[in-house]
KOLFI-843094 format. One record per atom (N, C-alpha, C): x, y, z. Coordinates in nm, 4 decimals. Layout:
BEGIN
TORKOL       px       py       pz
TORKOL        X        Y        Z
...
END
This chain:
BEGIN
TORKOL       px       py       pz
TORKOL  -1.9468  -1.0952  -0.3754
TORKOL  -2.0542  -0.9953  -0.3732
TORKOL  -2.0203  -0.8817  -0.4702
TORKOL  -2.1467  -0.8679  -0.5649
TORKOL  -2.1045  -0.7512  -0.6240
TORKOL  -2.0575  -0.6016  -0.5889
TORKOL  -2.1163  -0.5769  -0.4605
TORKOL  -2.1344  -0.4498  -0.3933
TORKOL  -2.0922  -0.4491  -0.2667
TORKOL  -1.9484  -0.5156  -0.2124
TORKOL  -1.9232  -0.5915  -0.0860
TORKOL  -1.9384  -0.4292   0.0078
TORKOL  -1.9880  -0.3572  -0.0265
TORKOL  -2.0355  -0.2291   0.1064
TORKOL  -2.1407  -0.2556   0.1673
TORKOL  -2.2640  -0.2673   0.1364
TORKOL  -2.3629  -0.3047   0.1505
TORKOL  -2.3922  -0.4019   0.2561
TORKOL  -2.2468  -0.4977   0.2469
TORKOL  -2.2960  -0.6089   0.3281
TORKOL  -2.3458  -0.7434   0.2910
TORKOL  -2.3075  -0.8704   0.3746
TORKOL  -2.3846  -0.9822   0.3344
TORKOL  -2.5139  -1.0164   0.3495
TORKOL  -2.5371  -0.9241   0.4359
TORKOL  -2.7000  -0.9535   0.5208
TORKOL  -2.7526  -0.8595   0.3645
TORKOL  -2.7479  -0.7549   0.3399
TORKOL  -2.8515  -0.7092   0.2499
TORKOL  -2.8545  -0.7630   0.0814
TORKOL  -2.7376  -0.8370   0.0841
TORKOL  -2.6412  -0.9584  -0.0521
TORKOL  -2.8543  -1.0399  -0.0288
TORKOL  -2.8119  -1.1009   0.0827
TORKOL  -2.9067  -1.2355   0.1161
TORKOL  -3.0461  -1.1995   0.1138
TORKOL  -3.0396  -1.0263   0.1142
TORKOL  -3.2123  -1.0099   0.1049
TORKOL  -3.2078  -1.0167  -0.0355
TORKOL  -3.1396  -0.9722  -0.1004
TORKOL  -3.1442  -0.9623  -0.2687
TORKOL  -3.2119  -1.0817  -0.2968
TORKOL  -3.1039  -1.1731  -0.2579
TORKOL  -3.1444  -1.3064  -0.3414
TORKOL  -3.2238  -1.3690  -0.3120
TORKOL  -3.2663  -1.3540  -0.1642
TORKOL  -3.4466  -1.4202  -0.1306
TORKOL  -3.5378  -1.3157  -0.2241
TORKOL  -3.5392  -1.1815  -0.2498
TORKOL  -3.6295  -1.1679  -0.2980
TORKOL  -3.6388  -1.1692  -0.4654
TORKOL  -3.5082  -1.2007  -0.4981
TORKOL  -3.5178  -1.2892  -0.6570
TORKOL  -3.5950  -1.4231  -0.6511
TORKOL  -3.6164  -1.4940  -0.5461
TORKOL  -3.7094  -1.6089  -0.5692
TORKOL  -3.8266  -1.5739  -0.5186
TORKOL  -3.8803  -1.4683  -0.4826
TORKOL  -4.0529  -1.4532  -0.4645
TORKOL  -4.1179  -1.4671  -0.6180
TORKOL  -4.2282  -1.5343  -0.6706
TORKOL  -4.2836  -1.5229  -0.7494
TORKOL  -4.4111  -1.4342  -0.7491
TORKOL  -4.4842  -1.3774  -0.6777
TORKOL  -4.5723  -1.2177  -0.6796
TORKOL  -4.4710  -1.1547  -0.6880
TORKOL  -4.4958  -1.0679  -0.8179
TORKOL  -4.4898  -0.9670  -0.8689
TORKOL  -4.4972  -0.8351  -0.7467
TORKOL  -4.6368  -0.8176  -0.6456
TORKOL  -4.6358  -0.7142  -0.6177
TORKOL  -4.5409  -0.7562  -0.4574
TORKOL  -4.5825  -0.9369  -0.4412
TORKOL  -4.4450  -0.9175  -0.3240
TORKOL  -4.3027  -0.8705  -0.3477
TORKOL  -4.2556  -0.8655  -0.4677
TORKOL  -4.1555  -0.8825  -0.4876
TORKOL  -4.1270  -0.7339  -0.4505
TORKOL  -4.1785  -0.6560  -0.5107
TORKOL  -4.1502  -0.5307  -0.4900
TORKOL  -4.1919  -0.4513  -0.4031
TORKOL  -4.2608  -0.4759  -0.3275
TORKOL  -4.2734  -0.4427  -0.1461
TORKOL  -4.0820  -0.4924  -0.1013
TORKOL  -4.0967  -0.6118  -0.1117
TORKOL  -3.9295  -0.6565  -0.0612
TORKOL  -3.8311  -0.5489  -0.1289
TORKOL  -3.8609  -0.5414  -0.2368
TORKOL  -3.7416  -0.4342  -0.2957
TORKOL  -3.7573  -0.2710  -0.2272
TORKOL  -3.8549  -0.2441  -0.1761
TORKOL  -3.8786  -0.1082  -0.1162
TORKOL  -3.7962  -0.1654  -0.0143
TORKOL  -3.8555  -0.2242   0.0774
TORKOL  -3.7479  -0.2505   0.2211
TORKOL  -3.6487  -0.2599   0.1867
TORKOL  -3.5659  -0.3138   0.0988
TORKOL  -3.4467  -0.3526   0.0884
TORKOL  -3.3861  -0.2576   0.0584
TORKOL  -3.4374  -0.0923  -0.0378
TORKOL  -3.4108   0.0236  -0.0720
TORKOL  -3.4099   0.0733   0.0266
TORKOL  -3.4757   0.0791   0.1930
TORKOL  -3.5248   0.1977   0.2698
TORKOL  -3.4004   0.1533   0.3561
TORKOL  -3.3432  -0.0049   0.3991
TORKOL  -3.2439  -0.0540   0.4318
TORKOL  -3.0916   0.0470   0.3510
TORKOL  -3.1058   0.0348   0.2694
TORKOL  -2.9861   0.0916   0.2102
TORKOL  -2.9425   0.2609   0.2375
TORKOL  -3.0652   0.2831   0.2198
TORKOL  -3.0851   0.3863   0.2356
TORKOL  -3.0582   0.4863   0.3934
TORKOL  -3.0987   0.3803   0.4788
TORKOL  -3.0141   0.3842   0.6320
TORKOL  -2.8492   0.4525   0.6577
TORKOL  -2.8310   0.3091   0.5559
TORKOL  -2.6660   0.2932   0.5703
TORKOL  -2.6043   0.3870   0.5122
TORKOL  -2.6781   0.4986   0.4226
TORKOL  -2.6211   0.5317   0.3299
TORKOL  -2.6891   0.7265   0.3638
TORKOL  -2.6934   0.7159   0.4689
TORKOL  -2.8025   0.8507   0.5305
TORKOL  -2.7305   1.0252   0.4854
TORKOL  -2.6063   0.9702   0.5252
TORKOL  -2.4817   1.0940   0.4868
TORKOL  -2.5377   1.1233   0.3443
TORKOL  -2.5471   1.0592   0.2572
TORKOL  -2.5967   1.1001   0.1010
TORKOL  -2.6972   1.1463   0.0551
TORKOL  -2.7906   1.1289   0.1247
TORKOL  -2.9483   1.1556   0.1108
TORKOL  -2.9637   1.3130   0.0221
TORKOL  -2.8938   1.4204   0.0340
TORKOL  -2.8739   1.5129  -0.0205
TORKOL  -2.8075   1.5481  -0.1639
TORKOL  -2.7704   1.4419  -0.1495
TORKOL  -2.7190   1.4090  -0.3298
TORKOL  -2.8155   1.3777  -0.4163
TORKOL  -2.7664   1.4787  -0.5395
TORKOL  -2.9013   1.4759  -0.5928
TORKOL  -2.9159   1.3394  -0.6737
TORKOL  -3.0464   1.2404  -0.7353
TORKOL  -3.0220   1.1148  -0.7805
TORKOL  -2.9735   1.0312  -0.6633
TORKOL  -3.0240   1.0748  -0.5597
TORKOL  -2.9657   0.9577  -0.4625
TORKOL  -3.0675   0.8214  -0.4938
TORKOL  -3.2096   0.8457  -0.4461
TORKOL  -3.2373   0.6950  -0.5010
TORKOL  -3.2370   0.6423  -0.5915
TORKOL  -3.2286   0.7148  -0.7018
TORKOL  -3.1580   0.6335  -0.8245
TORKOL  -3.0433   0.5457  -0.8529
TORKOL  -2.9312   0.6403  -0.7773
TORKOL  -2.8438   0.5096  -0.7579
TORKOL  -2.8453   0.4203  -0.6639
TORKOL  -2.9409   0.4500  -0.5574
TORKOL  -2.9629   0.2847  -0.4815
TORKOL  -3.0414   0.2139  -0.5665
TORKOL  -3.1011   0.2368  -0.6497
TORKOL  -3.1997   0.1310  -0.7377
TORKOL  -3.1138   0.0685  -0.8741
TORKOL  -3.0331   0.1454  -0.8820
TORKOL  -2.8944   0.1339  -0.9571
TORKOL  -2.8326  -0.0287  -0.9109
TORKOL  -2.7981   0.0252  -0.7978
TORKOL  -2.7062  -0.0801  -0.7082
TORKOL  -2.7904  -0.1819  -0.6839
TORKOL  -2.9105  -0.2040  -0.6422
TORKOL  -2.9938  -0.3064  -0.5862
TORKOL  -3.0122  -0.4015  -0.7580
TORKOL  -3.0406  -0.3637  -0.8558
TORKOL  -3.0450  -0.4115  -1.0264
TORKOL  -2.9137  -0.4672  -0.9759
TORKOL  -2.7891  -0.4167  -0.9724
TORKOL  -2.6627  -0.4644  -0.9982
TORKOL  -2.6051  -0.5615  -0.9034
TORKOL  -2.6772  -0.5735  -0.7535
TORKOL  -2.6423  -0.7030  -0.6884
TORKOL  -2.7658  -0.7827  -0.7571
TORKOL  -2.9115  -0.7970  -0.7893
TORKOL  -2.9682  -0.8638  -0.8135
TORKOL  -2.8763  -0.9246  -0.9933
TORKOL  -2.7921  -0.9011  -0.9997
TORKOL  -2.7644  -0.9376  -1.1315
TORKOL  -2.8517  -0.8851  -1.2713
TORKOL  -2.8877  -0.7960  -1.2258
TORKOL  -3.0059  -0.7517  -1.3122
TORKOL  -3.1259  -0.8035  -1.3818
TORKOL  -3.1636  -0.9240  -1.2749
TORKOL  -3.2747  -1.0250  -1.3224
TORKOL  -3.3798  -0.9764  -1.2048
TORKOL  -3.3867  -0.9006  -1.1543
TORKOL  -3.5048  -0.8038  -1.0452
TORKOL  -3.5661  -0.7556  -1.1053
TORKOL  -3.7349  -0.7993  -1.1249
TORKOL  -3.8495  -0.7602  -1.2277
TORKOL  -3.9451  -0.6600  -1.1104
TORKOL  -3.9313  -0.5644  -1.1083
TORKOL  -3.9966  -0.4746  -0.9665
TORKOL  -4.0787  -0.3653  -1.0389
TORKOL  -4.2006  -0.3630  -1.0133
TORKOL  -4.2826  -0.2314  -1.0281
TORKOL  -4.1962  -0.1088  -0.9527
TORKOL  -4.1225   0.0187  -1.0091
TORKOL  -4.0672   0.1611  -1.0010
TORKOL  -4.0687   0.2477  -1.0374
TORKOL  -4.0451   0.3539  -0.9932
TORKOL  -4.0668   0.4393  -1.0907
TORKOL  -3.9368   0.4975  -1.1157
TORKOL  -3.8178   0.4446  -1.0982
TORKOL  -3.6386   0.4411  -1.1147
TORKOL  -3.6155   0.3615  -1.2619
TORKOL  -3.5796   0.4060  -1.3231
TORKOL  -3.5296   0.3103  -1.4382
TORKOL  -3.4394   0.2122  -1.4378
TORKOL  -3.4670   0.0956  -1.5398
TORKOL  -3.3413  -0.0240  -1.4464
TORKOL  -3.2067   0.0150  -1.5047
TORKOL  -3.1400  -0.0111  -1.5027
TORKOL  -2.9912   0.0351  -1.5807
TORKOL  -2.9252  -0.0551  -1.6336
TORKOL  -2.8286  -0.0358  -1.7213
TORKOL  -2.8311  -0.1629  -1.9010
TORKOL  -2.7586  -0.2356  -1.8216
TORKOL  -2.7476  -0.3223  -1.8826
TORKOL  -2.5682  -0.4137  -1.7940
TORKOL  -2.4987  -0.4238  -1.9197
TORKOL  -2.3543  -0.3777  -1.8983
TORKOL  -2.3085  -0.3804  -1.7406
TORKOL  -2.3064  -0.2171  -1.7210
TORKOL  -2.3652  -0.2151  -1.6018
TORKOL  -2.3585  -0.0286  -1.5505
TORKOL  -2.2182  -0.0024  -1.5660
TORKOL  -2.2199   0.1289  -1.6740
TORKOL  -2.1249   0.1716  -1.6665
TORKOL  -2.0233   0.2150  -1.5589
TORKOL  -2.0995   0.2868  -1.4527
TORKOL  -2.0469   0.2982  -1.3689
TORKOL  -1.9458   0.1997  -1.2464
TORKOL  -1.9915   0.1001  -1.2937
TORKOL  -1.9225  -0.0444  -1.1813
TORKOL  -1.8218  -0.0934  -1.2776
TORKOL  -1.6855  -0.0775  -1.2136
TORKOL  -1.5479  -0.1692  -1.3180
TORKOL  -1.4913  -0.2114  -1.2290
TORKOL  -1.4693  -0.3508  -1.2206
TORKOL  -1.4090  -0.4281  -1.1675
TORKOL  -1.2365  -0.3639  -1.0928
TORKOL  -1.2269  -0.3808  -0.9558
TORKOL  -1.1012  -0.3379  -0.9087
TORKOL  -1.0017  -0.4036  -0.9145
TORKOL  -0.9038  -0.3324  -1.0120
TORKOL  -0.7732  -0.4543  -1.0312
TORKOL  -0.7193  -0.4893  -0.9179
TORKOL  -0.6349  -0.6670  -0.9023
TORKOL  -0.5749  -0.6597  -0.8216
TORKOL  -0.4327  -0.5977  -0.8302
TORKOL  -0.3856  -0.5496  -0.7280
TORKOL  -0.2619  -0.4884  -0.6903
TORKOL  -0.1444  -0.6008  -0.7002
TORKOL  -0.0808  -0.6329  -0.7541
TORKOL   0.0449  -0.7144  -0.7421
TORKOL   0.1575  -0.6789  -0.6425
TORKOL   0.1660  -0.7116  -0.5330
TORKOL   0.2400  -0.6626  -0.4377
TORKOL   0.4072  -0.7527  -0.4851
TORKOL   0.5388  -0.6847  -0.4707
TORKOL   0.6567  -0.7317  -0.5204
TORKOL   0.6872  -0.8498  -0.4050
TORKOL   0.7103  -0.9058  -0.4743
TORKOL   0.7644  -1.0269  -0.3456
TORKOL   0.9379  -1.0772  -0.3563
TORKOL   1.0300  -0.9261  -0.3886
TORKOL   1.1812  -0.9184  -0.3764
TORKOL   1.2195  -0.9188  -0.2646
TORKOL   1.2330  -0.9877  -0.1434
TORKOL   1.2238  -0.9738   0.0092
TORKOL   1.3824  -0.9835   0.0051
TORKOL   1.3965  -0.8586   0.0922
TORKOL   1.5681  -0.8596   0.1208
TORKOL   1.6486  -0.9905   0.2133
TORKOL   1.7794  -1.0413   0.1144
TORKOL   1.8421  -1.1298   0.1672
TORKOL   1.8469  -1.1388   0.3088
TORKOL   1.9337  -1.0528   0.3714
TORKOL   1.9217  -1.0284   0.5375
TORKOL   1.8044  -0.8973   0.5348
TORKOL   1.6693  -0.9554   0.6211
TORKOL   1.5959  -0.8716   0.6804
TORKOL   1.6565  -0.7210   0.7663
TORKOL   1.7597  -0.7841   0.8635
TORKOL   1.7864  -0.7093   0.9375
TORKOL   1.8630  -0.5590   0.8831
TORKOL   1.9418  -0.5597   0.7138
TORKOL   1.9596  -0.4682   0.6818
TORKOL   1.8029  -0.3690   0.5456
TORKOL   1.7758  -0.4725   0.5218
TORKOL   1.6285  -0.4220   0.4744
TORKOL   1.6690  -0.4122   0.2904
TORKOL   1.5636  -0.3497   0.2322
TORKOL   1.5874  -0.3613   0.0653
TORKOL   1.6755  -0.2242   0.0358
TORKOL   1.6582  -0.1208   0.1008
TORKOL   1.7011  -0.0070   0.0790
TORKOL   1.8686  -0.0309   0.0876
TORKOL   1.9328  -0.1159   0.1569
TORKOL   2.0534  -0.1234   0.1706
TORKOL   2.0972  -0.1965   0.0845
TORKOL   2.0365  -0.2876   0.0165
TORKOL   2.0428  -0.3504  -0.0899
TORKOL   2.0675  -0.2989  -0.2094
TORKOL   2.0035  -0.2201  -0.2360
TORKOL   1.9864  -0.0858  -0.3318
TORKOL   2.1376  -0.0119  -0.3810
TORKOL   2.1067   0.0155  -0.2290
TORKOL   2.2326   0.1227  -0.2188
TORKOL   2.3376   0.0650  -0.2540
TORKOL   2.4070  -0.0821  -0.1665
TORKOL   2.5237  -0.1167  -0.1964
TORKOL   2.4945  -0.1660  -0.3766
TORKOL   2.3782  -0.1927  -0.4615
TORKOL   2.3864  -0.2518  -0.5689
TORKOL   2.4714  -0.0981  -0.6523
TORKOL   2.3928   0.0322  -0.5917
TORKOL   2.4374   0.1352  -0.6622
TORKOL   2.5925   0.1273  -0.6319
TORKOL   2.6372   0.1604  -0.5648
TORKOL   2.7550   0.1759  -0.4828
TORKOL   2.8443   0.0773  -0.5609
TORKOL   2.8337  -0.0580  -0.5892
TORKOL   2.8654  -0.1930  -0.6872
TORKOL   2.9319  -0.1024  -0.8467
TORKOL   2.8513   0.0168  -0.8420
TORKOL   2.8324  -0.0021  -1.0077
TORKOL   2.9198   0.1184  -1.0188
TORKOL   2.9649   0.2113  -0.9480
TORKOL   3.0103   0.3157  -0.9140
TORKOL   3.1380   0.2901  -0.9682
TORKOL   3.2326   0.4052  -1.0344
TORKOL   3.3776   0.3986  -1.1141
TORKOL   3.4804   0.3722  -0.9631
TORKOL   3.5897   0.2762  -0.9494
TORKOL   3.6745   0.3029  -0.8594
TORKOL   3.6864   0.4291  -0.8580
TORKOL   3.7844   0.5046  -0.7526
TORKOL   3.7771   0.6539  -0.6738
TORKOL   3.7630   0.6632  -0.5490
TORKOL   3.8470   0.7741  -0.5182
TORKOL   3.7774   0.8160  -0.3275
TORKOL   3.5949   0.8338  -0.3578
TORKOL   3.5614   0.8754  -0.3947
TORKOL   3.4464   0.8846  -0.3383
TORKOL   3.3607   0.7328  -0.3376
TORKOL   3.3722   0.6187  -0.4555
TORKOL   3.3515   0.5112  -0.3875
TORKOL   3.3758   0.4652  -0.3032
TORKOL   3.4937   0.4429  -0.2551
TORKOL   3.5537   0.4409  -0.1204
TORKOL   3.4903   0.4324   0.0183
TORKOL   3.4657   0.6169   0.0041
TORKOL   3.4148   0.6669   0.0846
TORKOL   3.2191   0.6197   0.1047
TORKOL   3.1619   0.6051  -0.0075
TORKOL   3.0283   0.5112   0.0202
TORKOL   3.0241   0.4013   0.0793
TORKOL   3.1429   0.2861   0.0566
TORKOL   3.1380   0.1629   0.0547
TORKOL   3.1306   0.2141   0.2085
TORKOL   3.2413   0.2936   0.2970
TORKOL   3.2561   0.2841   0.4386
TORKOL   3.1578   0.2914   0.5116
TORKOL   3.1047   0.3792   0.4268
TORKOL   2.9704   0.4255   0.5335
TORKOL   2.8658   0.3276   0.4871
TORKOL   2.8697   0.2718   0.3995
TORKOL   2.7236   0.1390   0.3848
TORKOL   2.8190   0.0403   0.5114
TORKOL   2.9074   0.0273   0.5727
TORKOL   3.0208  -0.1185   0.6082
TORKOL   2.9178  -0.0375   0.7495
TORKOL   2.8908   0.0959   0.7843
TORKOL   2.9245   0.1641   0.9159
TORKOL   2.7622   0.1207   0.9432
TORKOL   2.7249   0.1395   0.8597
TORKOL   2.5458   0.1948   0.8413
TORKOL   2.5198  -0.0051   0.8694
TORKOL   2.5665  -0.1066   0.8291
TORKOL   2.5246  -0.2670   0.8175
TORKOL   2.5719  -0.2747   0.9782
TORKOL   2.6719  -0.2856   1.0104
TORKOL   2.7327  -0.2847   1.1191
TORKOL   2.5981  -0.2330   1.2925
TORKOL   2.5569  -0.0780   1.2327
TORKOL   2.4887  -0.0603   1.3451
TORKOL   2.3004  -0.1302   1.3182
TORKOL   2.2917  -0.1798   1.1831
TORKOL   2.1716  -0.2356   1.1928
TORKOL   2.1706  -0.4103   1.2034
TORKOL   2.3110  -0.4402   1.2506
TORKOL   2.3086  -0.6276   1.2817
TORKOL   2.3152  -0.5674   1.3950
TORKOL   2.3736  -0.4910   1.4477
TORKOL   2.3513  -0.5020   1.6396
TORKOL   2.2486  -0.4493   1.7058
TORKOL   2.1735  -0.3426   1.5956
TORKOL   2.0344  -0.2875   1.6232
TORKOL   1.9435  -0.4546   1.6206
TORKOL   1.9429  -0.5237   1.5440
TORKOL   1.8093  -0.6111   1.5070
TORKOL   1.8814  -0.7325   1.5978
TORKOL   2.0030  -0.7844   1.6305
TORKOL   2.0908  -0.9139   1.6850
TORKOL   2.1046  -0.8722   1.8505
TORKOL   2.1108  -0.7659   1.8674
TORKOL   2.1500  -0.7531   1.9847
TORKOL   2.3157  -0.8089   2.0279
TORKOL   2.3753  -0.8833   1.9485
TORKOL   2.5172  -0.9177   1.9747
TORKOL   2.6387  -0.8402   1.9098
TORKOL   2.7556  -0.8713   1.9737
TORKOL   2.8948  -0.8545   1.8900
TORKOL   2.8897  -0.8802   1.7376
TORKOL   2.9166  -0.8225   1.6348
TORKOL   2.9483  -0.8969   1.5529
TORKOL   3.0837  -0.8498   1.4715
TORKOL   3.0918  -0.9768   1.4137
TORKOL   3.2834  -0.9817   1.3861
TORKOL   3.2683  -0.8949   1.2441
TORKOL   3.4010  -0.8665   1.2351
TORKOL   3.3900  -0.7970   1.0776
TORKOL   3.4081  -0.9134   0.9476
TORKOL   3.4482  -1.0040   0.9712
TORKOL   3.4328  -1.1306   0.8944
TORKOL   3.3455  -1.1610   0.8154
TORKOL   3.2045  -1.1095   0.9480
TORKOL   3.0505  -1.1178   0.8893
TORKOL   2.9983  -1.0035   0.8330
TORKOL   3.0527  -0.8876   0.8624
TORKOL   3.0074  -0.8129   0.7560
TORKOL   3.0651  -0.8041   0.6397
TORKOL   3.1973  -0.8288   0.6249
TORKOL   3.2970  -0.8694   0.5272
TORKOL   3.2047  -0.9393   0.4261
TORKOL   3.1490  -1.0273   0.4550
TORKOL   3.1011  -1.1636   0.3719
TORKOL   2.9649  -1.0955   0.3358
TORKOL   2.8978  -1.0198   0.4505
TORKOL   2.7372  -1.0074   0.3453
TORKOL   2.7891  -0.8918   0.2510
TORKOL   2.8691  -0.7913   0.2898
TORKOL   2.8859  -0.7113   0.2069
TORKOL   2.9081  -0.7794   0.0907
TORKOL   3.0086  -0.8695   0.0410
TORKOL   3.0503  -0.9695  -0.0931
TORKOL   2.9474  -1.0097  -0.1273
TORKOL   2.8278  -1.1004  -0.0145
TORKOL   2.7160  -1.1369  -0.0982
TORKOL   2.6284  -1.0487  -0.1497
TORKOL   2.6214  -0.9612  -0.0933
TORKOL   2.4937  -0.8412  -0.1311
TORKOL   2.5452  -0.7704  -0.2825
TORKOL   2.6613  -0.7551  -0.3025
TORKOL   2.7539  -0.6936  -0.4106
TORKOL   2.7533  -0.7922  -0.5531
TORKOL   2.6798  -0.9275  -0.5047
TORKOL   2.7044  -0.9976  -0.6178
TORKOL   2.8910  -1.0042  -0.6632
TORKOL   2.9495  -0.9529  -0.5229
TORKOL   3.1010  -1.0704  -0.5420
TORKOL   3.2058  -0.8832  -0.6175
TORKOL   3.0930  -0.7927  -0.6826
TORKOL   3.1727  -0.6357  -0.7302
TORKOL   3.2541  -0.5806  -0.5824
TORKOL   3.1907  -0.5807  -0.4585
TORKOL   3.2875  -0.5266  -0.3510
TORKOL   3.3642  -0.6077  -0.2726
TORKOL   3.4568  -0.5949  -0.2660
TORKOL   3.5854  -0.6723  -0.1649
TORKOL   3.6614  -0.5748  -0.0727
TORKOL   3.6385  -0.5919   0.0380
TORKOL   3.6910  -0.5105   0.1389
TORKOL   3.7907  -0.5908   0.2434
TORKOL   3.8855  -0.5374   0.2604
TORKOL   3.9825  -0.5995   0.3992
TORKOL   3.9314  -0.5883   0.5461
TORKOL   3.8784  -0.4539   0.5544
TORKOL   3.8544  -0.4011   0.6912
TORKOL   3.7447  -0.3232   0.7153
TORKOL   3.6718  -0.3271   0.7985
TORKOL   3.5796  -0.2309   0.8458
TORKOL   3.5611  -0.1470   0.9237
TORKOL   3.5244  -0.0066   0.8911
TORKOL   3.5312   0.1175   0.9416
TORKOL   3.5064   0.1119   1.1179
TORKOL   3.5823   0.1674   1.1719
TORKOL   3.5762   0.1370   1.3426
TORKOL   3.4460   0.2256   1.3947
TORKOL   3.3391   0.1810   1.4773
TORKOL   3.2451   0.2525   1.5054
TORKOL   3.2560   0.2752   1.6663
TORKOL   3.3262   0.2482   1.7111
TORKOL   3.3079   0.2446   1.8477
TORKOL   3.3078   0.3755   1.9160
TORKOL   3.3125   0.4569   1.8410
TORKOL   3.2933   0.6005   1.9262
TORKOL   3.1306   0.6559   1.9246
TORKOL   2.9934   0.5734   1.8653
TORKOL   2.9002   0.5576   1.8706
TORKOL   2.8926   0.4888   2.0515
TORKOL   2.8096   0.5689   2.1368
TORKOL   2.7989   0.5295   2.2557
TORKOL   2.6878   0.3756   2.2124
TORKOL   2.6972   0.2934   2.3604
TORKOL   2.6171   0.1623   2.3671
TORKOL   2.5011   0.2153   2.4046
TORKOL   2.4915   0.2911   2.4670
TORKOL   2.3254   0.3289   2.5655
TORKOL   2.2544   0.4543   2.4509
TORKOL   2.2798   0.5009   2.2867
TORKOL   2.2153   0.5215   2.2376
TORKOL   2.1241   0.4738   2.1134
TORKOL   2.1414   0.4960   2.0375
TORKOL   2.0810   0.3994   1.9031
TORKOL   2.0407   0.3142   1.9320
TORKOL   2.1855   0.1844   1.9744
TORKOL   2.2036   0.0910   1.9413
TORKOL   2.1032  -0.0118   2.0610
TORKOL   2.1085   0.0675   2.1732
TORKOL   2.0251  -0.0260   2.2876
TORKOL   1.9235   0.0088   2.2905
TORKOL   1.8866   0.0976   2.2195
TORKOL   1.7275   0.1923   2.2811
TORKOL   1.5995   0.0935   2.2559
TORKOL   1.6180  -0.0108   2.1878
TORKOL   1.5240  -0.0572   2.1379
TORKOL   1.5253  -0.2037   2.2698
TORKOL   1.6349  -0.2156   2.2910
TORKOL   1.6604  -0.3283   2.3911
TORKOL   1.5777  -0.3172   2.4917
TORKOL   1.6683  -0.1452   2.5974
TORKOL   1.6087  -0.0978   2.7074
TORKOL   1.4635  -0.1102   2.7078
TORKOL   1.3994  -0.0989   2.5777
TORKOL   1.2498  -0.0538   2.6339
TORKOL   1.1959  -0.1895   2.7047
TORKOL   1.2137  -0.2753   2.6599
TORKOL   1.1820  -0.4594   2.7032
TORKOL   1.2039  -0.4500   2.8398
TORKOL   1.2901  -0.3686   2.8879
TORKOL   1.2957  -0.3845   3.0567
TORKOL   1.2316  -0.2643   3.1310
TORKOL   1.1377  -0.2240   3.0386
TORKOL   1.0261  -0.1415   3.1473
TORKOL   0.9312  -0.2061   3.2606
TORKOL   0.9376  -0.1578   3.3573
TORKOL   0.8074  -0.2059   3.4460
TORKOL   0.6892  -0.1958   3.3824
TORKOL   0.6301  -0.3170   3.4206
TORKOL   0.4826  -0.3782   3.4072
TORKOL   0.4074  -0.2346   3.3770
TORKOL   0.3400  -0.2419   3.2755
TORKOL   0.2130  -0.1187   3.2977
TORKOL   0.1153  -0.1249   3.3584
TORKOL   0.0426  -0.0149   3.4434
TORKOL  -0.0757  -0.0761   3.5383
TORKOL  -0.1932  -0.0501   3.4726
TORKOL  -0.2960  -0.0651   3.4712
TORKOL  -0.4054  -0.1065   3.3763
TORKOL  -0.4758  -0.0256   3.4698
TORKOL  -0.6106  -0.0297   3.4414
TORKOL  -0.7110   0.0783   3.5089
TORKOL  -0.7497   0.0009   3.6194
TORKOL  -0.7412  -0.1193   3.6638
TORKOL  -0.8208  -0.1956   3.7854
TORKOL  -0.7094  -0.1542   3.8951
TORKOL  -0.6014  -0.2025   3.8586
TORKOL  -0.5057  -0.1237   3.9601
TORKOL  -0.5140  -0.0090   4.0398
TORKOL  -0.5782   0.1296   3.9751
TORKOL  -0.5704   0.2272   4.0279
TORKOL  -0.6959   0.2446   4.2292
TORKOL  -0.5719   0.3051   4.2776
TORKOL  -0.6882   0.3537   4.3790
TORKOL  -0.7357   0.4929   4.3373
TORKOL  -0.8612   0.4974   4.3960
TORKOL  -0.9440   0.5692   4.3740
TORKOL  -0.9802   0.6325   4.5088
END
């Protein structure tokens, strides 16, 4: 549809009334089909040239082959005003492990590229600290440092090698890390039939 606002129902009056052959039916149909639009479109009515550009738009779904007695002028094709909406190319780089997301990806790629030094060091720990509480945030389980050992290497493209990982356990269990668990064991919600009255 040229004008997918409008609708399919008023698409389908268009094109029935591109096959009337009277002349003066034709354009009785095109009034209704204007006074229709014109409904939908009530908020505007105060704009000045308003029915002009519904007679605008009605030429431009008819493809501009609508021969109608008006007193609106038809408009050239292609109306300047109508340009096709590009499509959007959405990226389709979907992070290796979901559960740490693209942003961590990022980071450790930056972090990868960084001069040896304490302060690399000190990033790598806290990306080891930061992976660590988002496999037990999204897994719900233990996990060994083995396994973070290894995505860290894969995510690094093989630049970070670590022995050990930063100890987190002074992060309590019943915050962050379960909150998302706990909520799953709420009682039933009661719905409106439930209630006494």
């Amino acid at each position: 549809m040229p004008l997918p606002e409008y609708g399919r129902n008023i698409q389908l009056m268009v094109d029935h009334t591109l096959q009337i052959n009277d002349r003066e039916q034709r354009t009785i149909a095109a009034n209704n089909i204007i006074n229709l639009m014109a409904q939908q479109n009530y908020q505007m009515r105060n704009q000045p040239e308003f029915m002009q550009k519904l007679w605008d738009h009605l030429h431009i779904m008819a493809d501009y082959k609508l021969e109608v007695d008006s007193e609106y002028t038809k408009p050239e094709k292609p109306f300047p005003g109508l340009q096709r909406k590009r499509k959007i190319n959405y990226p389709n780089n979907k992070p290796k492990y979901r559960f740490y997301g693209k942003s961590l990806e990022l980071a450790i790629a930056k972090a990868a590229d960084m001069p040896d030094g304490e302060d690399r060091d000190r990033v790598i720990q806290s990306l080891l600290s930061f992976m660590i509480i988002s496999y037990k945030t999204w897994n719900f389980e233990k996990v060994s440092d083995e396994v973070i050992i290894k995505h860290m290497y894969e995510l690094s493209n093989g630049k970070i090698k670590v022995d050990q990982v930063p100890d987190i356990s002074y992060i309590p269990e019943k915050t962050v890390l379960r909150k998302f668990k706990n909520n799953k064991k709420k009682k039933k919600r009661k719905n409106n039939f439930d209630r006494k009255y």
